[in-house]
matplotlib code that plots the C-alpha trace (Angstrom):
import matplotlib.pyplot as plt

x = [-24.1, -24.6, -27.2, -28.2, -31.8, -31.9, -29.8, -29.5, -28.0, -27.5, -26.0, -28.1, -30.8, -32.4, -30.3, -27.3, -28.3, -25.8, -26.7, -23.8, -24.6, -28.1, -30.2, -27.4, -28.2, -25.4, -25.3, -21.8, -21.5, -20.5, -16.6, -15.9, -13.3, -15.0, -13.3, -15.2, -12.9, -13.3, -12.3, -12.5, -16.0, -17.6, -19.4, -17.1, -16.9, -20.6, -21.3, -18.7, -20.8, -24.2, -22.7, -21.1, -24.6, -22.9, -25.2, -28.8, -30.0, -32.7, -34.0, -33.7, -32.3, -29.1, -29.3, -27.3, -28.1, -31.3, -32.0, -32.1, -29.1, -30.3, -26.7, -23.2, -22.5, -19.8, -20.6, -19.4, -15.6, -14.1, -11.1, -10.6, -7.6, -6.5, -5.3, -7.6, -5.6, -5.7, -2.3, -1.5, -2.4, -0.1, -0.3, -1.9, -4.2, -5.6, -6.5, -7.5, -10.6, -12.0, -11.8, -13.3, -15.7, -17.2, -15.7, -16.2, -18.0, -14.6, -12.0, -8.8, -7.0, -9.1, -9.5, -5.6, -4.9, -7.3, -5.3, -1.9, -3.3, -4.5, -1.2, 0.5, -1.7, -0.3, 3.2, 3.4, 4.2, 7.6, 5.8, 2.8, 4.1, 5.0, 2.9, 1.4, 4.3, 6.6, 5.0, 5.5, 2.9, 2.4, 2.7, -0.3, -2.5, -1.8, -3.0, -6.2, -6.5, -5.7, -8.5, -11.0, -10.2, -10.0, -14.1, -14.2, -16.5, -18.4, -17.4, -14.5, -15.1, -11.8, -12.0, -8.9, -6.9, -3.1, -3.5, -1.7, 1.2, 4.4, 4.4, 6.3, 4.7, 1.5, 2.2, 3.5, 0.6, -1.6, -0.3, -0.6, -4.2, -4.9, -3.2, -5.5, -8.5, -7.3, -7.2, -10.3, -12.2, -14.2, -15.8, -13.9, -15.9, -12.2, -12.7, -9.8, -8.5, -6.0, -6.2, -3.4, -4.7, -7.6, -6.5, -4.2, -6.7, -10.3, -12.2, -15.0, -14.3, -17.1, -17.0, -18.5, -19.0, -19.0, -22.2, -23.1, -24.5, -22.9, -20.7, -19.3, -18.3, -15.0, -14.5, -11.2, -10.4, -6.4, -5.2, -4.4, -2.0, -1.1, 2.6, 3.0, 6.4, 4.7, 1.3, 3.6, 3.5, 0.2, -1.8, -4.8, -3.6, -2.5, -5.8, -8.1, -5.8, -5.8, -9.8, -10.3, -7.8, -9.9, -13.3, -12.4, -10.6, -13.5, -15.7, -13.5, -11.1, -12.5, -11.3, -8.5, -9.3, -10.5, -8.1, -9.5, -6.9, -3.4, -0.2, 1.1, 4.5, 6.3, 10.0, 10.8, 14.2, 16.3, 16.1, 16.7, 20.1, 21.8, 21.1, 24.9, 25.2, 22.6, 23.2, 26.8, 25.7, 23.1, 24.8, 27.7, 24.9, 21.4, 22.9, 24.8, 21.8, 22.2, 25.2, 25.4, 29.4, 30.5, 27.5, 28.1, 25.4, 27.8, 26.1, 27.8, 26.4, 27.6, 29.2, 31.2, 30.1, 27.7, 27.4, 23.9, 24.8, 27.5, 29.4, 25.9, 26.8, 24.4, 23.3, 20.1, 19.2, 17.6, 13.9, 14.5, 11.9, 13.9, 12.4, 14.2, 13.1, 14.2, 13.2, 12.5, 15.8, 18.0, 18.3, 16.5, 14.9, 18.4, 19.3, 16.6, 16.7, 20.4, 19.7, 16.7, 19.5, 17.9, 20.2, 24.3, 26.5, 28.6, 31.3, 30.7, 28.9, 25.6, 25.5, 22.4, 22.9, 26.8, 26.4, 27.0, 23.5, 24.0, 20.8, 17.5, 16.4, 12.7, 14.6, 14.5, 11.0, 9.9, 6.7, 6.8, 4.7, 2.4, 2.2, 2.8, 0.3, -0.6, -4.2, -5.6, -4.8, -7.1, -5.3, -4.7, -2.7, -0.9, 0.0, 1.4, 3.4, 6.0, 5.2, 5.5, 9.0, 9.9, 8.2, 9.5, 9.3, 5.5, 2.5, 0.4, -2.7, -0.2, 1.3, -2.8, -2.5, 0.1, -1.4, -4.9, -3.5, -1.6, -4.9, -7.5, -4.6, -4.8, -8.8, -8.9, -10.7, -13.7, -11.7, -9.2, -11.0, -11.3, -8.6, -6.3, -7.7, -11.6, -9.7, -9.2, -5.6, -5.6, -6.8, -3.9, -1.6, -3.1, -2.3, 1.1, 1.3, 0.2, 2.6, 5.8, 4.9, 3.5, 7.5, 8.5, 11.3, 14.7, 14.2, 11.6, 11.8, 9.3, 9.0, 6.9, 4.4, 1.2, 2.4, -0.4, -3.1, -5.5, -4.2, -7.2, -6.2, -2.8, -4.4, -5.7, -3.1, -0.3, -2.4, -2.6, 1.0, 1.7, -0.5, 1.1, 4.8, 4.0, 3.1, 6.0, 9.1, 10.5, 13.6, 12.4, 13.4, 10.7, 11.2, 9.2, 8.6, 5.5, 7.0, 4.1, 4.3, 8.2, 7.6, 4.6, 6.2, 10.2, 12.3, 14.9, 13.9, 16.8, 17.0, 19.0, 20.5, 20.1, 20.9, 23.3, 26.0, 23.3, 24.4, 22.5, 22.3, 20.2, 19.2, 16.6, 15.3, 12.1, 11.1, 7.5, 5.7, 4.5, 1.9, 1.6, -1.5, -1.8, -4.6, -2.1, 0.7, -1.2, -1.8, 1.9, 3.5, 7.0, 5.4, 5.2, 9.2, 10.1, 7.4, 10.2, 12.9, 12.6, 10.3, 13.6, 15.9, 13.8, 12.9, 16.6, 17.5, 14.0, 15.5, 18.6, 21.4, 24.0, 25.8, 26.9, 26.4, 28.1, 25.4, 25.4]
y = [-10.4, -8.9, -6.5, -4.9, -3.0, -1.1, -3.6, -2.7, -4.6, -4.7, -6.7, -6.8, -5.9, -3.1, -0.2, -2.1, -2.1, -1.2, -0.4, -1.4, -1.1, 1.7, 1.0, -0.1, -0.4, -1.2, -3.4, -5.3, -6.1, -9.0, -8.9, -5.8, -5.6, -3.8, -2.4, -1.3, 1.1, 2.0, 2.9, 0.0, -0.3, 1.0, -2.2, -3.8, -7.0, -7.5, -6.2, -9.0, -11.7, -10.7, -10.9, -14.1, -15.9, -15.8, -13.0, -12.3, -9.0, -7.4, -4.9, -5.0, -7.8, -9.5, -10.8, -13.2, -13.0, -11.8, -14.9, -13.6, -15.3, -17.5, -18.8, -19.8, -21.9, -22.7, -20.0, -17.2, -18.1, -16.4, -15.4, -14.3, -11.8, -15.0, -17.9, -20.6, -23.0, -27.0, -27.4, -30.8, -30.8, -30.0, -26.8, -29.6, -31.0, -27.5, -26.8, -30.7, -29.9, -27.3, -29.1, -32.4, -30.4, -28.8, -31.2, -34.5, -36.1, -35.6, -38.6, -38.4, -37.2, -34.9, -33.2, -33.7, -31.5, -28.8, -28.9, -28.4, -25.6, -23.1, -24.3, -22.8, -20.0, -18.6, -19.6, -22.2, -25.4, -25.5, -25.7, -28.2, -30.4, -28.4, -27.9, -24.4, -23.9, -24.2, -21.4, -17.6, -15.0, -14.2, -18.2, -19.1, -16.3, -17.7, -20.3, -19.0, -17.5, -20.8, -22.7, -20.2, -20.2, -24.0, -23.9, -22.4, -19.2, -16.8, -14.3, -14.3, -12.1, -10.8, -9.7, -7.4, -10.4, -8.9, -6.5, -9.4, -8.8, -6.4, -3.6, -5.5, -8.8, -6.9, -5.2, -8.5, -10.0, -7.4, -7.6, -11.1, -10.8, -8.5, -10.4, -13.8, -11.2, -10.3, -13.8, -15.6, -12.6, -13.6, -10.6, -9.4, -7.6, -6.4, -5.5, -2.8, 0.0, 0.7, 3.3, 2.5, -1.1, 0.2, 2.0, -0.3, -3.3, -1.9, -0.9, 0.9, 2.3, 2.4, 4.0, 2.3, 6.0, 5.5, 5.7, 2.3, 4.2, 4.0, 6.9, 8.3, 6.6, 7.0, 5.2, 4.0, 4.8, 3.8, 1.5, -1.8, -3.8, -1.1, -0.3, 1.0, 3.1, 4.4, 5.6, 7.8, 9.8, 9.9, 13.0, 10.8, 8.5, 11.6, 13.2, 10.3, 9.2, 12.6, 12.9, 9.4, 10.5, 13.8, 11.9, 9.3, 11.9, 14.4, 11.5, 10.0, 12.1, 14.8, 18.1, 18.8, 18.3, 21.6, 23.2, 21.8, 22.1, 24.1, 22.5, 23.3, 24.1, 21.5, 20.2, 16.7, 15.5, 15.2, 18.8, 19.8, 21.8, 24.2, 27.5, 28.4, 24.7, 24.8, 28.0, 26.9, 23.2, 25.2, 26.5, 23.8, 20.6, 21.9, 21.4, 18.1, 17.3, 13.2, 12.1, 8.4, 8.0, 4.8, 2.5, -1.2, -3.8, -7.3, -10.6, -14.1, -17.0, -20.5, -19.4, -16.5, -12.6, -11.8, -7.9, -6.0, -2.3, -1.4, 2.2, 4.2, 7.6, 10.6, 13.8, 15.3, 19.0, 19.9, 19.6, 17.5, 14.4, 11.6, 8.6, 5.9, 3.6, 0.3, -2.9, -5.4, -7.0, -3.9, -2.8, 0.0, -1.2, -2.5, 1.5, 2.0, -0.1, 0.5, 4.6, 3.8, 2.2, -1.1, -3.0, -2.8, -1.1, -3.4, -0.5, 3.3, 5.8, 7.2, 10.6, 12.6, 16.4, 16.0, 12.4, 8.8, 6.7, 3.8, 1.8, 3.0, 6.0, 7.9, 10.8, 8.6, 7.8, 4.6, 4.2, 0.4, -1.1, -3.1, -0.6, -3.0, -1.6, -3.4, -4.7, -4.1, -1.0, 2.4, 4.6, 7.2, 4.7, 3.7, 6.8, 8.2, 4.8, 7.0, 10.6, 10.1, 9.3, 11.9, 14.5, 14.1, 17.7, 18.4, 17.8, 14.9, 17.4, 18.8, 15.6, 14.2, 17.2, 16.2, 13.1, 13.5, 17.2, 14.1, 11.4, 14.3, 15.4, 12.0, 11.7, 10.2, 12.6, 10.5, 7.1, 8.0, 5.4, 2.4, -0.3, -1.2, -5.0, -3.3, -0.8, -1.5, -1.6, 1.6, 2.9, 1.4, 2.9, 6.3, 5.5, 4.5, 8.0, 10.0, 7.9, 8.7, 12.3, 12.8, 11.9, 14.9, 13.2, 14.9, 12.0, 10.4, 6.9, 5.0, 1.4, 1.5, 2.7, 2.4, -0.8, -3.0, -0.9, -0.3, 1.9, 4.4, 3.9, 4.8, 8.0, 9.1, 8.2, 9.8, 13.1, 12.8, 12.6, 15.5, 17.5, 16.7, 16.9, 20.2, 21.7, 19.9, 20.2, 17.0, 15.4, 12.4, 9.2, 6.9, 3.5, 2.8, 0.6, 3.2, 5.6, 8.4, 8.3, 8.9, 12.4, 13.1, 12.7, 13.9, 16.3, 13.9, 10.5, 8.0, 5.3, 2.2, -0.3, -4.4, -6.6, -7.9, -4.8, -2.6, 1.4, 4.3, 4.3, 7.7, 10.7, 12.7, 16.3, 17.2, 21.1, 20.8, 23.3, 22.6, 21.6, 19.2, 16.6, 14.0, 16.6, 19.0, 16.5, 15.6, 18.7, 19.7, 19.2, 18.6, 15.5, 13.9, 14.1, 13.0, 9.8, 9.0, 8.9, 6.9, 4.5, 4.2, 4.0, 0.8, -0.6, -0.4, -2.5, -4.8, -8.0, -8.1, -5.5, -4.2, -0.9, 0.8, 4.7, 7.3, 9.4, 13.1]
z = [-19.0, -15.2, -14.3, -10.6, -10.4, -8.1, -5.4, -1.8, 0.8, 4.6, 7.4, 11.0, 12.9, 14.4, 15.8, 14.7, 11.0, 8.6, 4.9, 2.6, -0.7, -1.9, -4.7, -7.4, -10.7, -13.4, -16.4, -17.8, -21.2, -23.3, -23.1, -21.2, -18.8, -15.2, -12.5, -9.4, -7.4, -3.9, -0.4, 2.2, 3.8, 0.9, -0.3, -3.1, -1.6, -0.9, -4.6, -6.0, -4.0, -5.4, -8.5, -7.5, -5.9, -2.6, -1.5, -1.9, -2.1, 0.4, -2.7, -6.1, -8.1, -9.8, -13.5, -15.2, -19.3, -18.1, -15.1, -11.5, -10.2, -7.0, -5.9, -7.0, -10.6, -13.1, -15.5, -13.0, -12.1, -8.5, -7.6, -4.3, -2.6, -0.9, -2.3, -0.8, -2.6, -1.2, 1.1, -0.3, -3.5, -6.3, -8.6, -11.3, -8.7, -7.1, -10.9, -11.6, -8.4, -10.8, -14.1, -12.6, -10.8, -13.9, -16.7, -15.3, -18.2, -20.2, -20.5, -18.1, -21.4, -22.3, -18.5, -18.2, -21.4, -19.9, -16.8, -18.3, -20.6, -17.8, -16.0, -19.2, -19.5, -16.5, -16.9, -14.4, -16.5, -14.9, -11.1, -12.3, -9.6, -7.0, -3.8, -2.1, 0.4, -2.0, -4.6, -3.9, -3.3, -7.0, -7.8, -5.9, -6.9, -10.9, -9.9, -8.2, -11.7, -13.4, -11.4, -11.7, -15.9, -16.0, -15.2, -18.4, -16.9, -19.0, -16.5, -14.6, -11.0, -9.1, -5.7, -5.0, -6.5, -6.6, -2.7, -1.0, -3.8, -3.6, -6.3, -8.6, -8.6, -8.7, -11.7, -13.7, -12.8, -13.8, -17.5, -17.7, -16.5, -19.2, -22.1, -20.8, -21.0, -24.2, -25.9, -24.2, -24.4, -21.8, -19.9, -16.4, -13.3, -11.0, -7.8, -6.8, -4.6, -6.9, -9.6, -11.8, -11.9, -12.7, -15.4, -17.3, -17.2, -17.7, -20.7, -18.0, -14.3, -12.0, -8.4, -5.4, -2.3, 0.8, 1.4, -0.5, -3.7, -7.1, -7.9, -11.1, -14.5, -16.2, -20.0, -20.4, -24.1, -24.0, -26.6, -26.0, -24.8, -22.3, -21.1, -18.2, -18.9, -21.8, -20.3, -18.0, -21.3, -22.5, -22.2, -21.9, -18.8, -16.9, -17.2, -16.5, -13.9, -12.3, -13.0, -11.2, -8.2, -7.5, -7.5, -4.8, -3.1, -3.2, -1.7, 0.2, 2.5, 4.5, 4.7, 6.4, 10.4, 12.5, 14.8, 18.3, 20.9, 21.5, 21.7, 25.4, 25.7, 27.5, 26.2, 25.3, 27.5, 24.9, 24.2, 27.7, 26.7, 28.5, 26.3, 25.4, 24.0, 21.3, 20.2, 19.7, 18.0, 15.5, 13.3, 12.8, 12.6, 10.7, 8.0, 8.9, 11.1, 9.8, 8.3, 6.9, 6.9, 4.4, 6.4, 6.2, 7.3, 6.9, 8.5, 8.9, 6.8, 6.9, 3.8, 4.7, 5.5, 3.4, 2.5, 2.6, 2.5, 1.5, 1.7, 2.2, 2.3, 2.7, 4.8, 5.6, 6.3, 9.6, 8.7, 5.7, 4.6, 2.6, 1.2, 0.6, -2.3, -4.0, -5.0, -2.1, -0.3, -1.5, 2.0, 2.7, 6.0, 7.1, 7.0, 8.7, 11.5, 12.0, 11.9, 14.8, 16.4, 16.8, 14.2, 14.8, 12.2, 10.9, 9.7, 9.5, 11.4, 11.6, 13.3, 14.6, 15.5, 16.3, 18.4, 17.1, 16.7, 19.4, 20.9, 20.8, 22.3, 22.1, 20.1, 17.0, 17.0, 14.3, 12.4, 11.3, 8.6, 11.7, 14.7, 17.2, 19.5, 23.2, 22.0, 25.8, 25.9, 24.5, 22.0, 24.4, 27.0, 24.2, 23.5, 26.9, 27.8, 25.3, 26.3, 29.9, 29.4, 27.1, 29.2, 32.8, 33.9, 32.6, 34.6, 34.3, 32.6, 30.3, 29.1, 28.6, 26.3, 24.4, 23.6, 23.0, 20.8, 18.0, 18.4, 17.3, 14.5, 13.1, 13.0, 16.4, 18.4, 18.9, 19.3, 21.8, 24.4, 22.1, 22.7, 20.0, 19.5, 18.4, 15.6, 12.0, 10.4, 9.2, 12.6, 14.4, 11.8, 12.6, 16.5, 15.4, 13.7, 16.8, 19.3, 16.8, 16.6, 20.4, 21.2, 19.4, 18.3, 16.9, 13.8, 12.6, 10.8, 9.0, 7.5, 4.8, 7.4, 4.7, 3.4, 4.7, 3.2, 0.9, -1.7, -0.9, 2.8, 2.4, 0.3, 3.1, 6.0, 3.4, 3.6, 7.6, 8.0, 5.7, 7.6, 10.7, 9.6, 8.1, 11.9, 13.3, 9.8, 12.0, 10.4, 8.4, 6.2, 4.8, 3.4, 0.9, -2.8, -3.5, -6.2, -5.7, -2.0, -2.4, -4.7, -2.6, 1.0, 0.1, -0.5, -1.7, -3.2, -2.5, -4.7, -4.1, -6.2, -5.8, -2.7, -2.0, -1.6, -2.3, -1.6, -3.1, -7.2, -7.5, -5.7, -7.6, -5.6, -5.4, -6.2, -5.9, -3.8, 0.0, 1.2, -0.8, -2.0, -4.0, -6.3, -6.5, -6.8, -9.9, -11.3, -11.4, -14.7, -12.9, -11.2, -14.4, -15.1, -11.5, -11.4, -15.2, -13.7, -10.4, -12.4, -14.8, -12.2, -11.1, -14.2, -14.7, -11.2, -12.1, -12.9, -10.9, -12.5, -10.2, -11.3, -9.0, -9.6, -8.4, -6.0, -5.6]

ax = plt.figure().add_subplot(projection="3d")
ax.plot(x, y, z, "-o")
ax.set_aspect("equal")
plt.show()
């Protein structure tokens, strides 16, 4: 159906040339589900709009059932990672534009019946007439499936199509992606940076390398339809999955960073402790370091108090990493904010090395899921607005030390002078990383701190922080709905049940070996029995139950 000989294409001029994609050649066939994996900046979009007629290529040539393919048409259907959907038109009338546009010689009968069966197709007959702002996240994207169906395509082309989604929408909408491939049979090129997606939808993964050249092939010989609780058990989805994971890793996450510069030794403030004081406190707090103490988040509603958390009770080790998971609205970030001191506790106590949590204060340093940076400033004056607080007594060179020691541990040695508005997402989050840890905080907190990106992104920011944390064995407690970032960050994985009067349903410990990576994370056969039972625990909690469970 689709063929590249030999494609290459580039974007500028001159010394500001940038090759994107190098000498491609692929063929998909009639009917076959395609995924393209990759990291960001490594060409998938610009592949999907050659394929798409949106793009020329400078080399080389693209081939539609053996035509070059000079621009956009009918018979290759789109469906973008946003929605693009028409403000004011109805669900029915965003999917009537494509219908009319490519159907037009039907009757109004006959084009009205084609509507309301792509409408059905994705389960949206009970919306038809509802409007954009009135649809969810997952609502809109079926029906940027819908429309690109209605045109009737011989190949349907997905550009990253669920990455706007949370985990659990994504997932639905996954399956019933797969079950429309199954009955039209039409053939499917999906664009993705996520492996399991990958792997439960495609007949075929290809691999795009950073460098713009086509990497390795994996077949994807599961049987179909695919169940996601059930692959978790199939010899054959843990080693491809494992196979695919080491390949993009391999090619897509340098080695861990060199050893550049010495930490000086300069103490924070809130360590400064008279001697005879700590060594009385160690011994009765490390392991008591945070206690949660029957923690109640209760806000007022026009309809009476309405409770969030209720009677959260748990305690961390000194030098203990938690992660906190659950679907969203079960509270986990409301624990969060309340432990960095920056949401009031409604009833309870949180207590941090012997004293009551009250207000913010730099020893409880926060990761959030945007970093919040100040755009006109570089990564290194963002940096020491925090650590020239914390470090009152240490010179001005050794405090410059500090900072620039936790931008090269992050892989931003060579960025330190660029301000925040010129850096990509998942440079900001490594800035955000570096200005957490530079406080040398007693705690430290993050909010789903990958959650805006890429999966391959997150990959490689997950293996950052791990290598940071190990050096430092600060006290930590992630949010987060990503069940392998849980096992691979935690020592404990926290599970919580359903909002509203959410509290914690599950506590699973995890024995695997540190340091950890995800390759190795993989390669353990425990990993296998851990990723069971939190995705039961959610599975269990998916569509709304409350039992409340007795945590150990």
């Amino acid at each position: 159906m689709l063929e590249f000989h030999n494609v290459s294409k580039g974007f500028g001029e001159g010394d500001d040339r940038h090759e994107v994609l190098r000498n491609l050649s692929l063929k998909v066939e009639d009917g076959e589900f395609l995924a393209i994996l990759g990291f960001s900046g490594t060409g998938k979009t610009t592949l999907i709009n050659l394929m798409a007629g949106l793009a020329v290529p400078d080399k080389g040539e693209v081939l539609f059932k053996g035509a070059p393919v000079t621009g956009p048409g009918p018979e290759r259907g789109l469906v973008f990672q946003s929605y693009s959907l028409m403000p004011w038109l109805t669900v029915a009338g965003n999917i009537g534009l494509a219908v009319d546009a490519v159907h037009g010689k039907l009757s109004k009968a006959d084009r009205a019946a084609k509507v309301a069966k792509y409408i059905a197709m994705v389960g949206l007959s009970h919306a038809a007439d509802r409007r954009p702002s009135e649809l969810s996240g997952g609502m809109r994207q079926r029906v940027s499936v819908a429309r690109a169906l209605a045109m009737e395509p011989q190949v349907l082309l997905m550009d990253e199509p669920l990455s706007a989604l949370d985990a659990l929408t994504r997932a639905n909408l996954a399956d019933e992606i797969e079950a429309i491939w199954s009955a039209e049979k039409k053939t499917v090129v999906l664009i993705t940076n996520d492996v399991d997606e990958a792997l439960v939808l495609a007949d075929r993964i290809l691999c795009l390398n950073p460098d713009g050249t086509l990497g390795q092939e994996f077949k994807v010989g599961l049987a179909r339809p695919r169940d996601r609780s059930a692959l978790n058990d199939d010899a054959v989805f843990k080693e491809l999955r494992a196979d695919v994971t080491a390949y993009l890793m391999d090619v897509g996450i340098a080695s861990k960073l060199p050893e550049t510069r010495l930490l000086p030794n300069v103490t924070p403030r809130h360590a400064l402790l008279p001697n005879a004081y700590a060594e009385a406190a160690k011994s009765a707090t490390d392991d008591r370091y945070l206690q949660y103490s029957q923690l109640h988040k209760i806000y007022d509603t026009p309809k009476g108090p309405l409770t969030v958390v209720e009677d959260f009770n748990l305690t961390l080790k000194k030098g203990e990493f938690v992660s906190l998971i659950g679907h969203s609205g079960c509270g986990k970030s409301t624990v969060l904010t309340m432990t960095a001191g920056l949401n009031s506790i409604s009833k309870g106590a949180i207590k941090l090395d012997g004293y009551h949590v009250q207000g913010a204060d730099p020893e409880r340093a926060v990761v959030f899921q945007s970093p919040n940076l100040f755009p006109w400033l570089t990564a290194k004056e963002n940096v020491s607005i925090g650590v020239d607080r914390v470090y009152p007594k240490a010179s001005r060179a050794e405090r410059q030390d500090v900072v620039e020691y936790y931008l090269e541990r992050v892989g931003l040695g060579d960025a330190m002078d660029q301000q925040a508005s010129a850096m990509s997402n998942g440079m900001r989050q490594r800035v955000g990383i570096a200005r957490a840890f530079a406080l040398s905080p007693k705690l430290l907190l993050l909010d789903e701190p990958f959650g805006m990106l890429d999966s391959l992104t997150r990959w490689e920011l997950q293996e950052v922080l791990m290598e940071v944390w190990s050096r430092t064995k600060v006290t930590a407690v992630c949010v987060t709905h990503d069940v392998d970032e849980a096992i691979l960050l935690a020592d404990r994985v926290v599970m919580m049940t359903n909002g509203p009067r959410a509290t914690i349903g599950k506590i699973t410990e995890v024995k695997l070996p540190r340091p950890r990576t995800r390759k190795a994370l993989l390669e353990h056969p425990d990993y296998w029995t851990y990723r069971a039972e939190i995705l039961g625990f959610l599975e269990e909690y998916e569509h709304g139950a409350h039992k409340k469970k007795d945590a150990a």
